[in-house]
KOLVEX-757369 format. One record per residue (C-alpha): residue number from 0; residue in three letters; x, z, y. Coordinates in steps of 0.1 Angstrom, whole numbers, plus 5000, padded with zeros to 4 digits. Layout:
+-----+------+------+------+------+
| seq | type |   c1 |   c3 |   c2 |
+-----+------+------+------+------+
| NUM |  ALA |    X |    Z |    Y |
...
+-----+------+------+------+------+
//
This chain:
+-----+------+------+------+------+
| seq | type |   c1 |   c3 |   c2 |
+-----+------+------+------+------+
|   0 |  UNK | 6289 | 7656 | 6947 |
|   1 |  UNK | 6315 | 7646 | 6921 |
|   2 |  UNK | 6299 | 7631 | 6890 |
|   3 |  UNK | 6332 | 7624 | 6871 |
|   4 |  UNK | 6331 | 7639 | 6839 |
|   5 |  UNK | 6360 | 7668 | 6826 |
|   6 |  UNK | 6380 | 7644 | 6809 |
|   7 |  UNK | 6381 | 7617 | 6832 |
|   8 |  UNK | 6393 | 7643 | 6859 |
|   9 |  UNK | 6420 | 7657 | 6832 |
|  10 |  UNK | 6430 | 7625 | 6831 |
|  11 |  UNK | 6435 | 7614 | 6868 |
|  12 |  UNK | 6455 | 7647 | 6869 |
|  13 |  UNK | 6478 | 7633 | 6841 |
|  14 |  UNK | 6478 | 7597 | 6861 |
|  15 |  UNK | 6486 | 7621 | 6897 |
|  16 |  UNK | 6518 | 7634 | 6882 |
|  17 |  UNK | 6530 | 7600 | 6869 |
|  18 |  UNK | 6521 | 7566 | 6855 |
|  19 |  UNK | 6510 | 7566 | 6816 |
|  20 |  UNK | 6503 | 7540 | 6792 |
|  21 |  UNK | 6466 | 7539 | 6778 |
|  22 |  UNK | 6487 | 7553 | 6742 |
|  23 |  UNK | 6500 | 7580 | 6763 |
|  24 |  UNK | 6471 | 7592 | 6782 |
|  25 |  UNK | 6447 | 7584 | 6747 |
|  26 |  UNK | 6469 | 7612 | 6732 |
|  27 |  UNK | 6471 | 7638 | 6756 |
|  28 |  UNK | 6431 | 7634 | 6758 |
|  29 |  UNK | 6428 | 7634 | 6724 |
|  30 |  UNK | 6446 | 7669 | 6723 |
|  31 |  UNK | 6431 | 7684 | 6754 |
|  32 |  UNK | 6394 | 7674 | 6741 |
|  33 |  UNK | 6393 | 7681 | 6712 |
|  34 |  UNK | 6359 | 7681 | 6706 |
|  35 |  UNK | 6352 | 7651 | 6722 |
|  36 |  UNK | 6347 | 7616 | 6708 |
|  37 |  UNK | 6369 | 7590 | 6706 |
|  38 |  UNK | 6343 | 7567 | 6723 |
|  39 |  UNK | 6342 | 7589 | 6752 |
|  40 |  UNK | 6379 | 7588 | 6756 |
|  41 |  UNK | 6377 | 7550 | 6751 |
|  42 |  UNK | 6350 | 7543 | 6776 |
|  43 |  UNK | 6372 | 7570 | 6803 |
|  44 |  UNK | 6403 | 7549 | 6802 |
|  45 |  UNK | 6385 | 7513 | 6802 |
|  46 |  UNK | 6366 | 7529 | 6835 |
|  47 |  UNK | 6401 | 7539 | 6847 |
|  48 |  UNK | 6420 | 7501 | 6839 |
|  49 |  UNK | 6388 | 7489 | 6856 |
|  50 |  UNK | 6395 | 7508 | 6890 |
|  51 |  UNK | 6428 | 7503 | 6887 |
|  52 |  UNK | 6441 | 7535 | 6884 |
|  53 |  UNK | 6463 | 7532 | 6853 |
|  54 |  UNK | 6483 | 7503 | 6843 |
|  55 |  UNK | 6508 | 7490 | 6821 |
|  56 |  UNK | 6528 | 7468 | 6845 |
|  57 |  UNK | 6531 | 7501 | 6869 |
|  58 |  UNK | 6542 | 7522 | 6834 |
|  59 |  UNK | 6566 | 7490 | 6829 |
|  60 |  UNK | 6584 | 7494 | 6867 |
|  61 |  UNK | 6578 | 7532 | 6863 |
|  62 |  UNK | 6603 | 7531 | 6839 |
|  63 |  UNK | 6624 | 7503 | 6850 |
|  64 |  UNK | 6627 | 7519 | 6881 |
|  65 |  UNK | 6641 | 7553 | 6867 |
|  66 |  UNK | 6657 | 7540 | 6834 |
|  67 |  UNK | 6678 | 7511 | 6847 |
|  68 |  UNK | 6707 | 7529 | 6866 |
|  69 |  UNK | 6712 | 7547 | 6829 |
|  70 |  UNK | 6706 | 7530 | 6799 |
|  71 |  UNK | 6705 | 7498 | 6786 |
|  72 |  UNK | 6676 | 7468 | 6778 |
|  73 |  UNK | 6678 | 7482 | 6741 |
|  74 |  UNK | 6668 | 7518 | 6748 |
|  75 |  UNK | 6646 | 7511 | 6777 |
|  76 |  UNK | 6629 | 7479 | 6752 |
|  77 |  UNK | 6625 | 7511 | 6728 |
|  78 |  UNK | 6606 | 7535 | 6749 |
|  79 |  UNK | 6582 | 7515 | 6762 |
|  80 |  UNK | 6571 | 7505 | 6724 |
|  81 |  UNK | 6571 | 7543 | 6720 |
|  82 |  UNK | 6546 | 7540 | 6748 |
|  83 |  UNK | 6525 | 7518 | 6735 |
|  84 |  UNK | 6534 | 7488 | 6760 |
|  85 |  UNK | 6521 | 7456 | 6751 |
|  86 |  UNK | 6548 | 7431 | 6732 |
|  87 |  UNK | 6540 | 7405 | 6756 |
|  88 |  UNK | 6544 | 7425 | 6784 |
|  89 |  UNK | 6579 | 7437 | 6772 |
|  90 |  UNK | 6593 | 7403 | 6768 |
|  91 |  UNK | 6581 | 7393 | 6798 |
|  92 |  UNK | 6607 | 7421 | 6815 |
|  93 |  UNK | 6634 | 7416 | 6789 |
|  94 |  UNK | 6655 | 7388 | 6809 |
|  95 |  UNK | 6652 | 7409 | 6842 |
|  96 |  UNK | 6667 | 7437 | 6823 |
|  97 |  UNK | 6692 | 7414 | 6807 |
|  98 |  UNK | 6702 | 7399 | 6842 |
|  99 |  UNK | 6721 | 7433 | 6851 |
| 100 |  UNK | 6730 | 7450 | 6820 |
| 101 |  UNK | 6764 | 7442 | 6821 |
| 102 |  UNK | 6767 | 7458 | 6858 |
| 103 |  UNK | 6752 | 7485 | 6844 |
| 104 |  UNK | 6773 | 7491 | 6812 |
| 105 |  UNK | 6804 | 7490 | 6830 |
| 106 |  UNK | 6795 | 7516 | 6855 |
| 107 |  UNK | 6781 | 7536 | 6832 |
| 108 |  UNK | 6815 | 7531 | 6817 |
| 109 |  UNK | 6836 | 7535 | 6843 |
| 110 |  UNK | 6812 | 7572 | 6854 |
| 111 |  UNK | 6819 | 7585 | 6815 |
| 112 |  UNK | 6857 | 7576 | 6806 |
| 113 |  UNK | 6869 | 7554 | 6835 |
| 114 |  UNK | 6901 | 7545 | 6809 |
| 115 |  UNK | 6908 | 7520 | 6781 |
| 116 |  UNK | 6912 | 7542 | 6747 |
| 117 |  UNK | 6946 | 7542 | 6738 |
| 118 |  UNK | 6937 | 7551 | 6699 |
| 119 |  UNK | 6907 | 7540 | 6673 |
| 120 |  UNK | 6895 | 7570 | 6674 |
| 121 |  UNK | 6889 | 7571 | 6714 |
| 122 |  UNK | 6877 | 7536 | 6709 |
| 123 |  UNK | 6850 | 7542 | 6688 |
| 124 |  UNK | 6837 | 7572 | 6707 |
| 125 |  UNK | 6833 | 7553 | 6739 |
| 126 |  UNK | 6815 | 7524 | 6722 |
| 127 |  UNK | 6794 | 7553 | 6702 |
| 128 |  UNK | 6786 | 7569 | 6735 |
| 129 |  UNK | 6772 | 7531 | 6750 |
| 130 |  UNK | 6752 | 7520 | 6721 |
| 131 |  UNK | 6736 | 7558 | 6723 |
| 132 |  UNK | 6729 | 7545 | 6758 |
| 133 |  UNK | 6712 | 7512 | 6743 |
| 134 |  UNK | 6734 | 7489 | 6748 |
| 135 |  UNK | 6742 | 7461 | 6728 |
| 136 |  UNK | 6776 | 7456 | 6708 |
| 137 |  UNK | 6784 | 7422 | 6729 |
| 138 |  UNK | 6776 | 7441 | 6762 |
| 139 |  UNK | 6802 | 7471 | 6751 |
| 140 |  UNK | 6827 | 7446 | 6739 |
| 141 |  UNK | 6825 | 7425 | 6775 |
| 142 |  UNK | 6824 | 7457 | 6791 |
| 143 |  UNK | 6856 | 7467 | 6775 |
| 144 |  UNK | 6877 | 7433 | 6780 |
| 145 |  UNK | 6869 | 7433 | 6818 |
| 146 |  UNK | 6882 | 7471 | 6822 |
| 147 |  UNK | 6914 | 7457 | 6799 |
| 148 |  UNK | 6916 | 7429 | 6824 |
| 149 |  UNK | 6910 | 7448 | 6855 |
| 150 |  UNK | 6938 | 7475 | 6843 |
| 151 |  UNK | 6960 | 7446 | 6834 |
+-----+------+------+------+------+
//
């Protein structure tokens, strides 16, 4: 027999469908039990840390993993805070990210506009549309220069 409690069930169905932070999971408790206490979420998602079934580093490739062929270190950086990632832990991953961002801007570059702007205007839109993608303002410049040379 099955003596797991409602909410740690509710919460290994949020963990089935895809990794969560202890923030993220804490929440969506919160708001599905809302009667409950918060020492009775607390003690639920230290049982699950201790089994292993949820994890920050696995949240941290989760998004890696899905992020990295789209957006840049700053954007990725950003939505693990919003997840409640450790600061640590984020730093730790911020020289992997860093090691292909340029790769990355310039496809994404080359996917959107695939052409130097010929006008300010043009210009500015395409380095709008990368730093909406989180990437730096040295990593959109490069990224620009290397298309100039590789058109030149």
């Amino acid at each position: 027999m099955d003596t797991r409690s409602p909410l740690e069930l509710r919460a290994l169905r949020y963990l089935a469908q895809r990794e969560h932070s202890r923030s993220e999971l804490e929440q969506k408790l919160s708001a599905y039990a809302r009667f409950s206490t918060p020492e009775a979420i607390s003690n639920v998602l230290d049982k699950l840390e201790r089994n292993g079934l949820l994890s920050a580093e696995r949240v941290v490739e989760q998004v890696i993993r899905t992020r990295r062929s789209r957006f840049g270190s700053q954007r990725i950086v950003y939505e693990l805070k919003e997840k409640g990632i450790d600061e640590q832990l984020i730093d730790n991953i911020l020289p992997v990210l860093k090691e292909t961002e340029l790769d990355t801007a310039f496809k994404i570059w080359q996917k959107k506009f695939d052409q130097l702007p010929n006008t300010r205007e043009e210009r500015g839109k395409q380095m709008r549309f990368m730093m909406s993608r989180g990437f730096s303002m040295e990593i959109i410049q490069q990224v620009l220069s290397q298309a100039e040379e590789e058109n030149s």
